[in-house]
Wavefront OBJ file of the C-alpha trace (Angstrom):
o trace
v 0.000 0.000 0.000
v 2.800 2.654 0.951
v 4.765 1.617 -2.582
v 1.481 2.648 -4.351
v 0.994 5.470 -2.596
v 4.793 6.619 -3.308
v 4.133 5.683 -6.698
v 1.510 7.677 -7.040
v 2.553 11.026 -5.571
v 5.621 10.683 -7.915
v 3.430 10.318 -10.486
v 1.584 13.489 -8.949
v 5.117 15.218 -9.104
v 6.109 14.579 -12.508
v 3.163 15.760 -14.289
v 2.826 18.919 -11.986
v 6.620 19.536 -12.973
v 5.839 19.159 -16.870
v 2.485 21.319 -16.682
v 4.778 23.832 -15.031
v 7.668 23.468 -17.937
v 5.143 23.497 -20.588
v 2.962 26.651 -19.341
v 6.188 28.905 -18.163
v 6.378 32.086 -20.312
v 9.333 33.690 -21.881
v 9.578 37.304 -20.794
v 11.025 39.172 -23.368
v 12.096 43.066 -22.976
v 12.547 45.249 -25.868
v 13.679 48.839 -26.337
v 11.550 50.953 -29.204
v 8.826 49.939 -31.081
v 10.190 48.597 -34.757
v 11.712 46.480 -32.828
v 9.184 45.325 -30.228
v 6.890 45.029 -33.170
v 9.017 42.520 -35.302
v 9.864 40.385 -32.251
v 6.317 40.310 -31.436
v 5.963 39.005 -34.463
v 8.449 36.165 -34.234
v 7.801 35.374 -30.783
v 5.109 32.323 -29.542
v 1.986 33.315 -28.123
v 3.144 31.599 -25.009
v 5.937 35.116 -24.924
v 5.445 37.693 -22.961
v 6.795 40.790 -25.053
v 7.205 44.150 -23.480
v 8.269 47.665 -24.788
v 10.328 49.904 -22.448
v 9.848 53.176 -24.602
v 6.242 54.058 -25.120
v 5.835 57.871 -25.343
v 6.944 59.883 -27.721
v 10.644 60.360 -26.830
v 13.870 59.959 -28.146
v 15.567 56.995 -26.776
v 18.558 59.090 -26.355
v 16.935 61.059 -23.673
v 14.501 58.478 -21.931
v 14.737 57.840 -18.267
v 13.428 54.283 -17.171
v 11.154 53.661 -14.527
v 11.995 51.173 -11.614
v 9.396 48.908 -12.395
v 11.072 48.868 -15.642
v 14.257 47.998 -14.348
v 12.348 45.481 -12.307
v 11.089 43.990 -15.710
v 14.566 44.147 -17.355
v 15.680 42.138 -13.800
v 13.458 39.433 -14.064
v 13.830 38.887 -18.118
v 14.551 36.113 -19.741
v 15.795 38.242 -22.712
v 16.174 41.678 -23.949
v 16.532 43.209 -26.986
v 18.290 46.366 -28.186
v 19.958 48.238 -30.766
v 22.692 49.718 -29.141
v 23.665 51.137 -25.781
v 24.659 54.392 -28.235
v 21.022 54.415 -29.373
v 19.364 53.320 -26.840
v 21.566 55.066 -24.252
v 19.999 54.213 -20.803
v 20.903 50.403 -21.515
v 24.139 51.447 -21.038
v 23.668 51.787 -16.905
v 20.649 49.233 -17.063
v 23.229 46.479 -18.281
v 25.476 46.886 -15.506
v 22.679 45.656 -13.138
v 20.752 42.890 -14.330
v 21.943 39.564 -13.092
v 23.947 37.098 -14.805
v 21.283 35.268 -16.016
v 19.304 37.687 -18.256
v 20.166 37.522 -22.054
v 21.482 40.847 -23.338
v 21.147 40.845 -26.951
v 22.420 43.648 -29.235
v 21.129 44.038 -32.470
v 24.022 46.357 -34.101
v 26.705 43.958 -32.236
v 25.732 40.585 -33.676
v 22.891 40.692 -36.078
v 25.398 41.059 -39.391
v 23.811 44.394 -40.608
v 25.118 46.248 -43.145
v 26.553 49.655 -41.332
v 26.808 53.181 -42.572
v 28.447 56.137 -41.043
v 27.075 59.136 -40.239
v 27.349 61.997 -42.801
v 29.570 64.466 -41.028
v 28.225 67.647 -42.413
v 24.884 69.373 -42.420
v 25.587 69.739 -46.231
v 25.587 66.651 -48.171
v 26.759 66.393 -51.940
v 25.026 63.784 -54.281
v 28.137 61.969 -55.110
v 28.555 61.282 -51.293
v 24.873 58.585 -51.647
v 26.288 57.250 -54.909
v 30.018 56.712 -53.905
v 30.746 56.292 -50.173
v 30.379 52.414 -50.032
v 34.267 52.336 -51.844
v 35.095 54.671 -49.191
v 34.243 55.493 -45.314
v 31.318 53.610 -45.190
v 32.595 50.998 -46.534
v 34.804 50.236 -43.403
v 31.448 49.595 -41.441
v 29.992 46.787 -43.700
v 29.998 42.987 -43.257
v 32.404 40.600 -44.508
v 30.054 39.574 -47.121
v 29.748 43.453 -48.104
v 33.331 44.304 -48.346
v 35.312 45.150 -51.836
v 38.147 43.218 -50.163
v 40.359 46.522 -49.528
v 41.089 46.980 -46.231
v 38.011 44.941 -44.125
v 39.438 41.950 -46.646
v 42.495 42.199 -45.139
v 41.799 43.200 -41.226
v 39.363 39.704 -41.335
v 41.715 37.465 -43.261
v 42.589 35.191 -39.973
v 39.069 34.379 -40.207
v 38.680 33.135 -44.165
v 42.710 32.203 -45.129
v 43.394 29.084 -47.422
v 45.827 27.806 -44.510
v 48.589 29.179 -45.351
v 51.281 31.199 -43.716
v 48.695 32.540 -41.129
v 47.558 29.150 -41.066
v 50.673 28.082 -40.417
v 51.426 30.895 -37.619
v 48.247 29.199 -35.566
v 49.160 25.648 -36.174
v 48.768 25.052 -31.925
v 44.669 25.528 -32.707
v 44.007 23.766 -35.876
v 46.588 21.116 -36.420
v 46.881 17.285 -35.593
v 50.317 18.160 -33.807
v 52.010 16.374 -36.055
v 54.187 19.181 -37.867
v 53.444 20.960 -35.056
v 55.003 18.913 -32.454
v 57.924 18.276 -35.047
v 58.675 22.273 -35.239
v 58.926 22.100 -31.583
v 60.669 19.440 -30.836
v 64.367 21.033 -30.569
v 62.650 22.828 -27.112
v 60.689 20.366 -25.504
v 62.210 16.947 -26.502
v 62.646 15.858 -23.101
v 58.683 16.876 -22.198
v 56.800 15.511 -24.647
v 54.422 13.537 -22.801
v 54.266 16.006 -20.551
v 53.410 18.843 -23.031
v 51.127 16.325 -24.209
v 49.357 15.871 -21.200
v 48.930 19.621 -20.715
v 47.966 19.769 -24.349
v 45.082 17.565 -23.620
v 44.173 19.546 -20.752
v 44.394 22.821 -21.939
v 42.022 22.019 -25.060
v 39.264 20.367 -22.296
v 39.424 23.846 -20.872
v 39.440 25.862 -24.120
v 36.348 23.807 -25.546
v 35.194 24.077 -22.111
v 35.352 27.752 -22.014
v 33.671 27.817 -25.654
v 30.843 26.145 -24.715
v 30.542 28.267 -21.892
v 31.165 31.296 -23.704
v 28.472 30.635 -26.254
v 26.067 30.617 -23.210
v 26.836 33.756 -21.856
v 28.321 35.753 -24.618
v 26.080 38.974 -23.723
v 28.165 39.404 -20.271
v 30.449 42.262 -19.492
v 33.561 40.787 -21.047
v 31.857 39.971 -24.471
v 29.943 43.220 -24.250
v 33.200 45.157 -23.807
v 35.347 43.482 -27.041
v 31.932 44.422 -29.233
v 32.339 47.554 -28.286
v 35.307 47.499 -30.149
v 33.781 47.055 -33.309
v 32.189 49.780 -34.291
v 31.932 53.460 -32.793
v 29.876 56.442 -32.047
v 30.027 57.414 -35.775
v 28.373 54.335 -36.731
v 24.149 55.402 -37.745
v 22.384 52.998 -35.571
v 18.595 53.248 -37.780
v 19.887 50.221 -39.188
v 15.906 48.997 -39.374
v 14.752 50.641 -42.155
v 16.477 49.204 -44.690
v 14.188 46.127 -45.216
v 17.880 44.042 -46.201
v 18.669 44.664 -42.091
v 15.641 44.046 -41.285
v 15.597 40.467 -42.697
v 18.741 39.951 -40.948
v 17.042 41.468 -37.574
v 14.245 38.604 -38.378
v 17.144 36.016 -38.124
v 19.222 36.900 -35.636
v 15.892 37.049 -33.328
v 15.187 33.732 -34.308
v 18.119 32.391 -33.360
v 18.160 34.113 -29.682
v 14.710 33.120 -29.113
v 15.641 29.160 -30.024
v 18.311 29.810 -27.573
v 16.277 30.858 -25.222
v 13.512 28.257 -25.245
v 14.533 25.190 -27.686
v 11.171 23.866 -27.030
v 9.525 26.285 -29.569
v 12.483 26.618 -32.183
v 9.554 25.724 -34.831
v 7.195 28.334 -34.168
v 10.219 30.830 -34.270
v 11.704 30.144 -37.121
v 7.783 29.506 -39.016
v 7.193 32.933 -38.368
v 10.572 34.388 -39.384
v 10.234 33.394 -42.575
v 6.854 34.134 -42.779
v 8.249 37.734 -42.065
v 10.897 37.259 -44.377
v 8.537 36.648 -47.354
v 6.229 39.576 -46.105
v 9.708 42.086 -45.644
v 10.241 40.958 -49.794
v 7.124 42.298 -50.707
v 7.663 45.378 -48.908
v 10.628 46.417 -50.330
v 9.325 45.631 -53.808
v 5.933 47.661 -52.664
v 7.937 50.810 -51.572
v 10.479 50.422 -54.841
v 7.720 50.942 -56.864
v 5.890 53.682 -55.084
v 8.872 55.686 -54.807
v 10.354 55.281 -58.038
v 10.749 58.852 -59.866
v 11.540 60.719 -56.815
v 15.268 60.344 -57.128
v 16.097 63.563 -58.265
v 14.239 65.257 -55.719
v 16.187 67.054 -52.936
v 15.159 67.422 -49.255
v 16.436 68.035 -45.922
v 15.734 66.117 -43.318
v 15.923 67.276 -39.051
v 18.697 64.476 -38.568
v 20.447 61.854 -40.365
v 18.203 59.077 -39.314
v 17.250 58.075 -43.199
v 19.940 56.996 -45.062
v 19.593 53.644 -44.679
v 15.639 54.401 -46.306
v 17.687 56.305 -48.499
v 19.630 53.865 -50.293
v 17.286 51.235 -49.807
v 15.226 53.515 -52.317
v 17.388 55.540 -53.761
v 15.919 58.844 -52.251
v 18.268 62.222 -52.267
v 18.695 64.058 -49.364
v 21.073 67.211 -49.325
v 21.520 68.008 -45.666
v 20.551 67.784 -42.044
v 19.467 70.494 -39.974
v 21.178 69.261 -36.672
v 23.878 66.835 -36.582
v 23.655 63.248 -35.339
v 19.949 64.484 -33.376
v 21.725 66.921 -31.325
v 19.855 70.125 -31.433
v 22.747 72.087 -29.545
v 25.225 71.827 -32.562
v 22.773 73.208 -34.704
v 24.677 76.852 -35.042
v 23.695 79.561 -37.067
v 26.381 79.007 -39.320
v 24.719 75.541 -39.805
v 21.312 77.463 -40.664
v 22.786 79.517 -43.162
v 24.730 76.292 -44.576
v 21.262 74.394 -44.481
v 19.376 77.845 -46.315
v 22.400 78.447 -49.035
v 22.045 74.334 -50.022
v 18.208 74.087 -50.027
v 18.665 77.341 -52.555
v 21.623 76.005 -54.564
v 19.961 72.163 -55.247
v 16.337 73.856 -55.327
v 15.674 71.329 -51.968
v 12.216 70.646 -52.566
v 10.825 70.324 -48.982
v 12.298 70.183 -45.466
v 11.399 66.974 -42.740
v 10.423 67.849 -38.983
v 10.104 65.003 -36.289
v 7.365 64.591 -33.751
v 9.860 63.888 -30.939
v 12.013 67.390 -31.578
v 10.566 71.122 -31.303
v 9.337 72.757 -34.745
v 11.662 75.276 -33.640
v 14.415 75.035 -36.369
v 12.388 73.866 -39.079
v 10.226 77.136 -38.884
v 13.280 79.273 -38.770
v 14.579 77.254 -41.954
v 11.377 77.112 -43.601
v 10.527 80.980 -42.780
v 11.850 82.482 -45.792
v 12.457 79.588 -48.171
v 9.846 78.991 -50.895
v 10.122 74.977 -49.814
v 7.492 72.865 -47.960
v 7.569 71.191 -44.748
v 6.790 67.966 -44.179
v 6.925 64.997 -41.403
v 9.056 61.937 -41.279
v 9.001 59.649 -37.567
v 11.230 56.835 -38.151
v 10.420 55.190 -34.906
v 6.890 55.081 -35.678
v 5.801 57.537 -32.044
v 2.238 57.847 -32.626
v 1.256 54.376 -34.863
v -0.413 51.637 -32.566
v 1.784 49.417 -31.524
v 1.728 45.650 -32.504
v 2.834 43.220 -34.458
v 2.038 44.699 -38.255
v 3.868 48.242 -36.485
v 7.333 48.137 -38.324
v 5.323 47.894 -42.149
v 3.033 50.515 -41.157
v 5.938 53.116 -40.141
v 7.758 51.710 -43.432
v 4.788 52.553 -45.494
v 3.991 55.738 -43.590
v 7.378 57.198 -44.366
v 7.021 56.302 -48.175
v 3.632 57.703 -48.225
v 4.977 61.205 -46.642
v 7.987 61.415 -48.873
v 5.874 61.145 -51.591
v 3.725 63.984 -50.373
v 5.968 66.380 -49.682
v 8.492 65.661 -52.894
v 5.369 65.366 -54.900
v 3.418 68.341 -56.634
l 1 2 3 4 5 6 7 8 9 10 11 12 13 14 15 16 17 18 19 20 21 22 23 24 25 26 27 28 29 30 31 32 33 34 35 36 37 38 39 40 41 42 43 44 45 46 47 48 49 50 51 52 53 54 55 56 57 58 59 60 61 62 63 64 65 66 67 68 69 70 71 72 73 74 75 76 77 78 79 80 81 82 83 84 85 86 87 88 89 90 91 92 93 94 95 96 97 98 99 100 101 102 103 104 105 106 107 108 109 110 111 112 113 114 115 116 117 118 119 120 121 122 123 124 125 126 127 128 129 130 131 132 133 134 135 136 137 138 139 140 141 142 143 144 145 146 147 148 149 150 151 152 153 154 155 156 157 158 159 160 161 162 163 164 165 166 167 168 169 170 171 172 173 174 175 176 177 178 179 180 181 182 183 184 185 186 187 188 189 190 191 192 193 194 195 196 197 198 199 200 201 202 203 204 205 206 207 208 209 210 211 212 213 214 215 216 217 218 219 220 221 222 223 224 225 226 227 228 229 230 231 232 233 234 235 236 237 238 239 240 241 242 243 244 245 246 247 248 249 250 251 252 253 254 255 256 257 258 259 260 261 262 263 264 265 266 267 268 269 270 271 272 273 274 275 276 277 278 279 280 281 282 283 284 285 286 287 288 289 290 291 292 293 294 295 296 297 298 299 300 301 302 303 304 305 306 307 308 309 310 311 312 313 314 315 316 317 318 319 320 321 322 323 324 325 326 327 328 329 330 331 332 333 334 335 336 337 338 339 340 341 342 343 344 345 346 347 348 349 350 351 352 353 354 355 356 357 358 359 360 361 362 363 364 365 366 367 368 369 370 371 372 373 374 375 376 377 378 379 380 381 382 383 384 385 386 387 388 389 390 391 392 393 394 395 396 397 398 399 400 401
């Protein structure tokens, strides 16, 4: 009788263990709303997705709340662009615990990167030539023209040769390698052997471990070292990065909880196929507008830009710093929207009309309004096509007689 009775509370215990397993939600934290909206989108309806920025405010400035920091604490995952963009991660990192996922989207998503423009002044030649020159420092491997990114990544892609040959303690079956040693450590070989074997338990070791918690401080630090403040960090609206935003989400998510790697990677490519017919939507509707200049408040579009070959002349403030907007930059802005005949100037709903009505005050050019984080559209899962759409539609508008 007591055997059944054991039996039958462990029976209790197992199934109340898997309906616990199978019912747990992921919380998942996410910065600004393109990207809450395409990881709400990817995520299982099991997820819990939250958005930290709501209101319409630049994530440079926001301020977050503690029961946002208790969210972030209590995460399973969060996603960002950049500590740069988003620039209270940068303190919010340094407190969650060891076990919440940090997960950069500029760091490890394999985006094609642009630098910012550096004046408030652009020439046309700078949109149709800059990927043979500073910007093209910033792209992928698979982007490069083999100058100098070739060259600064070839450890990664050499045919074994003399770099190869330079490494030959990682890669090699210690043949040749033990031979090229052997004048120093004759008289240790099975010693160096032994420590051989042990050192590469430890090195896998520390891979595999590594691979687990590559979003720590360390790992977060040598990122850092990729890429700088000059780097333009609206990488999501070119619908190319986006795609790649779609898979690099996947993959953190099947990290996260194996158990649904179908659902994940269903709906990525679901979002894939709906991302294609975006960008051959917008292609269409904005085709004939490449001649036609603007200005824009900041240089958050150049990624849209190229995407759709759109020409912009200028910015009115640098980076989306209003205080470096000088009056030497207003008459630079007012001499280039009269020399290219700019046919309308861009405001943003998170920055004071301000400027733009002193530009715009004498100028025979019209003003219109471009949000590229999508501030005042409902937020869900169909957000990020809307505010792609929505920005076509008012380009079109405003370049449009």
């Amino acid at each position: 009788m007591k055997i059944k009775n054991l039996i039958f509370v462990l029976t209790l215990l197992i199934f109340s263990t898997s309906s616990i397993s199978a019912s747990e939600k992921i919380s998942i934290i996410t910065s600004v709303k393109p990207l809450h909206s395409i990881v709400s989108a990817i995520a299982a309806n099991s997820d819990q997705v939250e958005l930290l920025v709501t209101t319409n405010q630049s994530p440079h400035d926001y301020q977050l709340k503690p029961s946002q920091i208790k969210a972030m604490q209590d995460a399973s995952i969060i996603f960002y662009f950049d500590d740069n963009f988003e620039t209270f991660m940068s303190s919010a990192i340094d407190i969650l615990p060891h076990k919440v996922r940090k997960s950069s989207i500029i760091e490890n998503a394999n985006l094609n990167l642009l630098k910012y423009r550096e004046s408030g002044a652009w020439d046309k030649h700078l949109h149709e030539h800059d990927d043979e020159h500073d910007d093209h420092d910033a792209h992928k491997d698979e982007h490069d023209d083999e100058h100098d990114d070739h060259d600064a990544h070839k450890d990664e892609h050499d045919d074994e040769h003399d770099d190869h040959d330079a490494h030959k303690d990682e890669h090699d079956d210690e043949h040749d390698d033990h031979d090229a040693h052997k004048d120093e450590h004759d008289d240790e070989h099975d010693d160096h052997d032994a420590h051989k074997d042990e050192h590469d338990d430890e090195h896998d070791d520390h891979d595999a471990h590594k691979d687990e918690h590559d979003d720590e401080h360390d790992d977060h630090d040598a990122h850092k070292d990729e890429h700088d403040d000059d780097i333009n960090l609206h990488v999501w609206l070119d619908p190319e990065n986006a795609k790649n935003i779609v898979n690099y989400i996947v993959k953190e998510l099947t990290f996260i909880n194996p158990k649904n790697h179908e659902i994940y990677e269903d709906n990525g490519k679901r979002y894939i196929e709906k991302l294609n017919n975006l960008d051959a939507e917008l292609k269409i509707s904005l085709s004939g507008l490449q001649d036609k200049p603007f200005i824009v408040f900041h240089d958050a579009y150049q990624y849209f830009e190229r995407a759709f070959n759109l020409n912009a002349v200028g910015s009115i403030s640098f980076r989306d710093d209003i205080q470096s907007v000088s009056p030497n930059r207003i008459k630079e802005i007012k001499d280039k929207i009269k020399t290219t005949n700019a046919e309308c100037v861009f405001r943003e709903p998170q920055f004071s009309d301000r400027l733009i009505n002193t530009i715009a005050e004498k100028a025979d050019i019209k003003v219109g309004t471009l949000d590229p984080l999508g501030a005042s559209l409902q937020n869900d899962k169909e957000l990020y096509f809307t505010l792609m759409r929505e920005l076509a539609d008012n380009f079109k508008k405003c370049l449009t007689h």
